[in-house]
C-alpha positions in Angstrom: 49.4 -10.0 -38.0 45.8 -12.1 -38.3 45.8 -11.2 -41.9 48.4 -13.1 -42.6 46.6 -16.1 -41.4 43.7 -15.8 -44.4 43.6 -17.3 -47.7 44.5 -14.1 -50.2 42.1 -15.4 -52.8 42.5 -12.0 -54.8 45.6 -13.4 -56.3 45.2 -16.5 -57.9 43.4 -15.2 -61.2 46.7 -13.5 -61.7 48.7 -16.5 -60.3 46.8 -18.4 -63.1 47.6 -16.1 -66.0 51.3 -16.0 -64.7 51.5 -19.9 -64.9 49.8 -19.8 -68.7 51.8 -16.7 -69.5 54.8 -17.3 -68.1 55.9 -20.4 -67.2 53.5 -22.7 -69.9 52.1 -24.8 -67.2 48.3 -25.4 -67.7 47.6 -28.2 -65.4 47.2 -27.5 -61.4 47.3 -29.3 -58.5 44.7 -27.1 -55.7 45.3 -28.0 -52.0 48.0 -30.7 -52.0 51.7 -30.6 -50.5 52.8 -26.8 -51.4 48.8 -25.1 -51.4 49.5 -26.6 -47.9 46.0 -28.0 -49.0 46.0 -30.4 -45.1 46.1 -27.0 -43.0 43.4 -25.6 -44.4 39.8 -25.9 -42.9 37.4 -28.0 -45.0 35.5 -24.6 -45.5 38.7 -22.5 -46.9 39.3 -26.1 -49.0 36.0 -25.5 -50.7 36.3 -21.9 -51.2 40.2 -22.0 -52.5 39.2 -25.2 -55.6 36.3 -23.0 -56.5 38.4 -19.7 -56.8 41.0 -21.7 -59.4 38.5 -23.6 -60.7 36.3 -21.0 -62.2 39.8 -18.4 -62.7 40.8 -21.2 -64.5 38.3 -21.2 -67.0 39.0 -21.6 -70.4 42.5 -20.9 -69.8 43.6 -24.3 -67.7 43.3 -27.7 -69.6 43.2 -29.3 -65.9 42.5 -28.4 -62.4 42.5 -31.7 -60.2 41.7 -30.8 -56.5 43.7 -33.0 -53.9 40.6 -34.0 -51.7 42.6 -36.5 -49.2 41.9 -36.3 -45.3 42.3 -38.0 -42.1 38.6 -38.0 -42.0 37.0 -40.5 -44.5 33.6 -38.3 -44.6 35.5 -35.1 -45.1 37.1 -36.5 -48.1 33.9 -37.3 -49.4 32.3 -34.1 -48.6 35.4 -32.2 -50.6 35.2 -34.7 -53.4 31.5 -34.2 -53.8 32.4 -30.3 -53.6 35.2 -31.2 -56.4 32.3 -33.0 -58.6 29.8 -30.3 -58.3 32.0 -27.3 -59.2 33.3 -28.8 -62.4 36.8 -29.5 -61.5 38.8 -32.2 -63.8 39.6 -34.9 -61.1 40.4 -35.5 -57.6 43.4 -36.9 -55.9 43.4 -38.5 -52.6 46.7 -39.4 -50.1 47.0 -42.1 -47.6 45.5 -41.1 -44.5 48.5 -40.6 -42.4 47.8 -40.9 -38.5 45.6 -43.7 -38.2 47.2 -45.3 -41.1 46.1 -48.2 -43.6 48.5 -51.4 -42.7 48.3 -52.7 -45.6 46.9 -52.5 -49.7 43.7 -53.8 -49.2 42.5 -51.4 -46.3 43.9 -48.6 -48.4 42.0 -49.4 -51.3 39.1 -49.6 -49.3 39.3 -45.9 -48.6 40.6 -44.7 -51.5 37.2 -46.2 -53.4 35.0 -44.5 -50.7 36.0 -41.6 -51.2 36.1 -41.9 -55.1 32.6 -43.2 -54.8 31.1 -39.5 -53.6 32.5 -38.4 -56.8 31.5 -41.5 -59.8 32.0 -38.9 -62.3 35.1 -37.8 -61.7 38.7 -39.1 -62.7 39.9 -40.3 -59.5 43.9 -40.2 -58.9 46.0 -42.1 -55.9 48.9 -39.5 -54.6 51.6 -41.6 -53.6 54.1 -39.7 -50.8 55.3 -42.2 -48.5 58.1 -39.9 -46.9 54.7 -37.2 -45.6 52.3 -39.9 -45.0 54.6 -42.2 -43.6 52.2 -45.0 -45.4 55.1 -47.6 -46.7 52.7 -49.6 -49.2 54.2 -49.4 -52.5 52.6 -48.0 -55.5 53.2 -51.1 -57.7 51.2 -53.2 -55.1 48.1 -50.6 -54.8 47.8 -50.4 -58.7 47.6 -54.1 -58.8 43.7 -54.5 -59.8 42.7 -51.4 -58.7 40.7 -50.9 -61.8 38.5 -53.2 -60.4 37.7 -52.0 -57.4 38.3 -48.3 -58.1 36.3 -47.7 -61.6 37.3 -44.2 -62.0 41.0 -44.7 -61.3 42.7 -42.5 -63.9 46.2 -42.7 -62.6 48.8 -42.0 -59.8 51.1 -38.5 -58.6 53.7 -40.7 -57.9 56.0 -38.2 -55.5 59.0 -40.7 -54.0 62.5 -41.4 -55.2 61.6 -45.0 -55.9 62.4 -45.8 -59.8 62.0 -50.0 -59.5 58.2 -49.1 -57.8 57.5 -46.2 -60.6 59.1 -48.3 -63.3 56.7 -51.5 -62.4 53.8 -49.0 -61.9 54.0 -48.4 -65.6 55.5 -51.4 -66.8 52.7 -53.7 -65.2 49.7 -51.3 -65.8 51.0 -50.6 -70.3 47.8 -52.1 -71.3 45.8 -49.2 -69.1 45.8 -45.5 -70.3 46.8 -44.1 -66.9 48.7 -41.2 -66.4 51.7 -41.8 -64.5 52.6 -38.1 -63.0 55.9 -38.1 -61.3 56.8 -35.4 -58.6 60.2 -35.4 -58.0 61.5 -32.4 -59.6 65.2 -33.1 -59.6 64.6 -36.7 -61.3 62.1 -36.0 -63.8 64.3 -36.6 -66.8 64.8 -40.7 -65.1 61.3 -41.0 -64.8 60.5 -40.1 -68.3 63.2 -42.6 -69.5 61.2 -45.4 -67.2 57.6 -43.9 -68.7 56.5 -40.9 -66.8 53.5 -39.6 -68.8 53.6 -36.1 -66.7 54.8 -34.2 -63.9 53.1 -32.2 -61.0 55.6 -30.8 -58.7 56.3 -27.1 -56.8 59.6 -26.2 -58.8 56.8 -26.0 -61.9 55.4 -22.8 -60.4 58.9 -21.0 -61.3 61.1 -23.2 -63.3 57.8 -24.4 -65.5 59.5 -23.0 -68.8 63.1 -24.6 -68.0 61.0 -27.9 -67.6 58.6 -27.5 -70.6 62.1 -27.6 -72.8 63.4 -30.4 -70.9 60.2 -32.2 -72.1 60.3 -30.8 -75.6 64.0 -31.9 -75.9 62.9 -35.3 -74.4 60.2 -35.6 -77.1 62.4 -34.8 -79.9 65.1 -37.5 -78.6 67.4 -35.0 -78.2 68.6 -36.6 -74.6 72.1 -34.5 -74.4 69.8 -31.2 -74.9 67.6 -32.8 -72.3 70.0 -34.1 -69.8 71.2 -30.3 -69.9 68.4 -29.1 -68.9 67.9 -31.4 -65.7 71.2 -30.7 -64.0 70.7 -27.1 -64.6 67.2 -27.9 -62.5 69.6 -29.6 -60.2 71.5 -27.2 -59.5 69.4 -25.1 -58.2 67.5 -27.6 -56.4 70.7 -29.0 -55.1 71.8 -25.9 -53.6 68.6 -24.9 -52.1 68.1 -28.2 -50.7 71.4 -27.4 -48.7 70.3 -24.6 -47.5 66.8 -25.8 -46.4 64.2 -26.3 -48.6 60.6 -26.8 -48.1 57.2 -25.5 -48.9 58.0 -22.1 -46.9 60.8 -21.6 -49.0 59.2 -22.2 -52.1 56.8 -19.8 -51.0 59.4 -17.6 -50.8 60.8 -18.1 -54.3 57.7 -18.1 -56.0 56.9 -14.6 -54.7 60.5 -13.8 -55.6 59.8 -15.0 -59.6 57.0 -14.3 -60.3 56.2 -11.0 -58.5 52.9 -12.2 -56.9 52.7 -12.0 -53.1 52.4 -15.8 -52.1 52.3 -14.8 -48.2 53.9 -16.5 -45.7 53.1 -20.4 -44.4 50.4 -21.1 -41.6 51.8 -22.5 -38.4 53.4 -25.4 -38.1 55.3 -24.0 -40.8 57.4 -21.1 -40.5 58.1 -18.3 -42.8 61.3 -18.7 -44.7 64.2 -16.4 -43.7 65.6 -13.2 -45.3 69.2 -15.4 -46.0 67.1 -18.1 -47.4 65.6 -15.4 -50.0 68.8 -14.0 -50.8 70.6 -16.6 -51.4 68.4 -18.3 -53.7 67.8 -14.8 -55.6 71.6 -14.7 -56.2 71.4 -18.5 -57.4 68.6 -18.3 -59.6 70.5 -15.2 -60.9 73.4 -16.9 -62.0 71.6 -19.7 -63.4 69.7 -17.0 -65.6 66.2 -18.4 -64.6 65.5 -14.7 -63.7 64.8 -12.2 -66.0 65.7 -9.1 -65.6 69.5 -9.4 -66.0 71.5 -6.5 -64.4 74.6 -9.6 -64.1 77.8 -8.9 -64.7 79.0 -11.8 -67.3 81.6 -13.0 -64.7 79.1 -14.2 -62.3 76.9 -16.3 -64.8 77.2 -20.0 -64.8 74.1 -20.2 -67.1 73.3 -23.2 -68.1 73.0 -24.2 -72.0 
């Protein structure tokens, strides 16, 4: 029905204690790739980075509201909205139809928009596979200080490890936060200098990842590596099945017992199969909770 076409902002102060709660994640990401943040009017933008904003209070360390758009003076309009409600920094994608050709253009707008926001850490989300914007991340870090005062650091979400590797290795004299956001590969790009994460799988598998990290930190990389291809696993087999922002709608709802809804159009709802079949997975993997299992069907991971 119509409801399901409207922003259910009654559940995020609960979605925000489950993440703290549950899963140890205390950073968020509002209106990017899974918050399906670009099918959103710039109205329900607004109203969706104010509701975790001030839900967040005191109980996030960062919300950072993805204020990218195809439309320069929208971006600026949502960054200026981002500045004014007290969020923690804004991030910005490559505008994606009329697109950028090549690094300087794309600077260009990236420091317009983080120019209706000067107080505000300012953060370039890199997803060439979405945007279909090919300009490596290496090449747009390359004196962006300069241009781009407030530029704090990059979501680097692509499967590129010599582009994320340079990012870091050529920027080591900056303090920028290199936030990687492929799931599945976290554990490489913490070997080549990840300094965070910021990824979907974090709304249900946040507690699996916060030991990879703590495993990581100890040097303990067997522990760690352990860790990752259990994440793999799971990932790999969803992926096989068909795997996407509905899904993970899906999942999350399944987890965590809040009701995530289903997608808006172009995206569809994720299918009943889909649901199952992950439930049964995540079950064997342990990563649910409530453990009526038989021992014979667990292939937990250590």
């Amino acid at each position: 029905g119509k409801w399901e076409r409207e922003i259910n902002f009654s559940v995020i102060g609960q979605y925000v204690d489950y993440l703290v709660k549950e899963q140890g994640v205390k950073n968020i990401f509002v209106n990017g790739t899974t918050g399906e943040g670009l099918s959103l009017s710039i109205s329900e933008r607004r109203r969706v980075a104010e509701e975790w904003v001030t839900k967040g209070r005191n109980k996030l360390d960062q919300v950072v509201i993805h204020v990218g758009a195809l439309s320069l003076k929208e971006s600026q309009e949502l960054a200026q909205h981002a500045a004014e409600i007290g969020a923690d920094g804004i991030a910005v994608i490559a505008p994606f139809f009329l697109k950028p050709w090549n690094k300087d253009v794309l600077i260009n707008f990236l420091k317009e928009v983080a120019a209706a926001a000067p107080a505000l850490p300012f953060y370039y989300y890199h997803i060439p596979a979405l945007t279909g914007v090919k300009i490596r991340a290496e090449e747009v870090l390359d004196g962006i200080q300069e241009k781009i005062p407030t530029f704090q650091g990059l979501k680097f979400s692509d499967t590129d490890l010599l582009d994320f590797g340079q990012c870091v290795d050529q920027n080591r004299q900056r303090q920028f936060a290199f936030l990687f956001g492929v799931d599945e590969q976290l554990l490489s790009a913490l070997v080549m200098g990840a300094t965070g994460a910021v990824g979907s799988t974090y709304n249900y598998l946040g507690k699996k990842t916060n030991q990879m990290l703590e495993a990581f930190e100890r040097k303990d990389f067997s522990s760690a590596l352990n860790h990752q291809f259990c994440i793999q696993r799971f990932i790999n087999f969803v992926v096989k099945l068909g795997f996407g922002v509905s899904q993970t709608k899906a999942i999350m709802t399944l987890v965590s017992g809040i009701p995530m809804g289903p997608p808006r159009l172009p995206l569809q709802k994720a299918s009943r199969e889909f649901t199952d079949n992950a439930e049964a997975k995540l079950r064997s993997l342990d990563f649910l909770s409530f453990n009526d299992l038989k021992d014979g069907n667990l292939e937990a991971c250590s």
